[in-house]
C-alpha positions as CSV (number, residue, x, y, z in Angstrom):
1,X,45.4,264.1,-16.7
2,X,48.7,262.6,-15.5
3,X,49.3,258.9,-14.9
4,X,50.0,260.1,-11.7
5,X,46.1,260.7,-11.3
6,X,45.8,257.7,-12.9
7,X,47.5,255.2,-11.0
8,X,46.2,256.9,-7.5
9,X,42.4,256.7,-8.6
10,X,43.4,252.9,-9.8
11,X,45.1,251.9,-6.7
12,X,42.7,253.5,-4.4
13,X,39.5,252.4,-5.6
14,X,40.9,248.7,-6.8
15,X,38.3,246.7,-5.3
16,X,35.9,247.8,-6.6
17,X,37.3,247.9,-10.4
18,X,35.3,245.4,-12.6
19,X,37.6,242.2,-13.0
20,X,37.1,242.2,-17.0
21,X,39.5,245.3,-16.5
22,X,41.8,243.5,-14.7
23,X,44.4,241.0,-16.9
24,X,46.8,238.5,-15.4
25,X,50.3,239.3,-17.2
26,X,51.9,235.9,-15.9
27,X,51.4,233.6,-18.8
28,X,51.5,230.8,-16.7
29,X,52.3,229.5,-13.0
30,X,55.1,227.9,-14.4
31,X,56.5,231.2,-15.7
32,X,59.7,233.1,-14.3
33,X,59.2,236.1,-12.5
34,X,59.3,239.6,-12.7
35,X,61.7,240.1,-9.9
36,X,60.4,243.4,-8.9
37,X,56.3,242.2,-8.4
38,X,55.1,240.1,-5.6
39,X,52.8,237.5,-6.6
40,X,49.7,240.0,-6.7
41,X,51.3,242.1,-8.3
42,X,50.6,240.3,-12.4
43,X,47.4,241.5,-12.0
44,X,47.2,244.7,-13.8
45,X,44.8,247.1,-15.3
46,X,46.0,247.4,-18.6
47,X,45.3,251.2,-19.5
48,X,47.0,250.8,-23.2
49,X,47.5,247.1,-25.0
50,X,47.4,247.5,-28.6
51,X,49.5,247.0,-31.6
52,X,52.0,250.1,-32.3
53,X,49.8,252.4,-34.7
54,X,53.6,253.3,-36.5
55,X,53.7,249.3,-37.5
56,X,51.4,248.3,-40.2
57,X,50.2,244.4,-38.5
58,X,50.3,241.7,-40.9
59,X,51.7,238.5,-40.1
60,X,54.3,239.9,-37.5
61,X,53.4,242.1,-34.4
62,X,54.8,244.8,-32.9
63,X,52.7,245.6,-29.3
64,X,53.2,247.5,-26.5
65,X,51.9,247.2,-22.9
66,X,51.1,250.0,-19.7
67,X,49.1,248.6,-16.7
68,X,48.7,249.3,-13.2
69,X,48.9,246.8,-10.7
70,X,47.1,247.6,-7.2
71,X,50.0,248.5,-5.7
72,X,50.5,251.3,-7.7
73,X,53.1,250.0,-9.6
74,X,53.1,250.7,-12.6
75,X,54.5,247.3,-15.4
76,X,55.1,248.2,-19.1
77,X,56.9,247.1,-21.9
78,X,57.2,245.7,-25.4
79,X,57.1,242.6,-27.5
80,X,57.5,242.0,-31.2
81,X,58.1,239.1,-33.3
82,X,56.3,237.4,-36.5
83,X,53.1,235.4,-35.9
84,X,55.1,231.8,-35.2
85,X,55.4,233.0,-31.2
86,X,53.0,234.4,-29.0
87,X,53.0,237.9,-27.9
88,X,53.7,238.3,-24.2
89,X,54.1,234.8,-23.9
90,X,57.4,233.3,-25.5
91,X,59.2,236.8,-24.6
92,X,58.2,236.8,-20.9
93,X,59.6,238.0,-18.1
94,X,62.0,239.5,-20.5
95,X,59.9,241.6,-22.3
96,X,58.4,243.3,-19.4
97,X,59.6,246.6,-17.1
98,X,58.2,248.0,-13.2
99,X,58.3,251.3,-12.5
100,X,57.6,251.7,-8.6
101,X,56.5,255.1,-8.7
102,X,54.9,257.5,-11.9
103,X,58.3,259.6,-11.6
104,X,60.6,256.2,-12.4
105,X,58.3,255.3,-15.5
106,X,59.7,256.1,-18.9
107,X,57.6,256.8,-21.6
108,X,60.2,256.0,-24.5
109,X,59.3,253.3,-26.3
110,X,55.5,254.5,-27.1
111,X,54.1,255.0,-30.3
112,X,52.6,258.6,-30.6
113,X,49.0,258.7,-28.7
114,X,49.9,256.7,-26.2
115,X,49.0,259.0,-23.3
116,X,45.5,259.8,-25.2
117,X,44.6,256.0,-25.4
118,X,45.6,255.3,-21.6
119,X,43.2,258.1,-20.6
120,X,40.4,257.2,-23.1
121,X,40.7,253.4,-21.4
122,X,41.1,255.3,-17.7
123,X,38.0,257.7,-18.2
124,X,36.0,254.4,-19.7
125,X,37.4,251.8,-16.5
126,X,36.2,255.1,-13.7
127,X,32.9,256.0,-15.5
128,X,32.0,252.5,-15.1
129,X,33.1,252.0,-11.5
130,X,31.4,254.9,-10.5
131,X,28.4,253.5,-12.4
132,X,28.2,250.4,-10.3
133,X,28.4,252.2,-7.2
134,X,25.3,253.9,-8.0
């Protein structure tokens, strides 16, 4: 499966996504913005949120970020610092990147297995959609 695949299925059948699959990536209204998302836009479907598997955590962190907003865009990036600030928070909008389209996103970046944990996150979000609507 391609993220191609991915992001169609995710944009297509949004509504109907459970919201505990859905996080808001604007730490706060207060925030700036990510001049490339309308306001709707900073809530994504995070398919991979996890600490690099190449860093070893310990009291630092080292994280990186793919979601899918229901647009179709697609918002990724990468944050890193020790455990004084908080990830996604104190490096915001900074930290961040949109891709419009699957052919502008750019997979450098990702820790190896990146792909395999988006789809194992994908297949789990669909199988229980399609659960529901049953």
């Amino acid at each position: 499966m391609e993220i191609k695949q991915m992001l169609d299925w995710i944009k297509q059948n949004w509504d109907n996504i459970d919201d505990k699959f859905k996080s808001d990536i604007k730490p706060d209204k207060y925030s700036g913005k990510i001049k490339e998302l309308k306001l709707e836009g900073y809530i994504v479907v995070l398919l991979v949120d996890r600490q690099k598997p190449s860093v070893e955590a310990d009291y630092s962190f080292d994280e990186e970020r793919m979601g899918i907003n229901k647009f179709g865009e697609i918002i990724w990036g990468f944050d890193s610092g020790c455990s004084c600030p908080s990830p996604w928070f104190d490096s915001y909008p900074d930290c961040y990147n949109v891709s419009k389209t699957w052919k502008e996103f750019k997979v450098d970046g990702f820790d190896k297995g990146f792909m395999e944990d988006a789809i194992t996150k994908f297949t789990e979000i669909k199988t229980e959609t399609e659960n529901a609507k049953k």
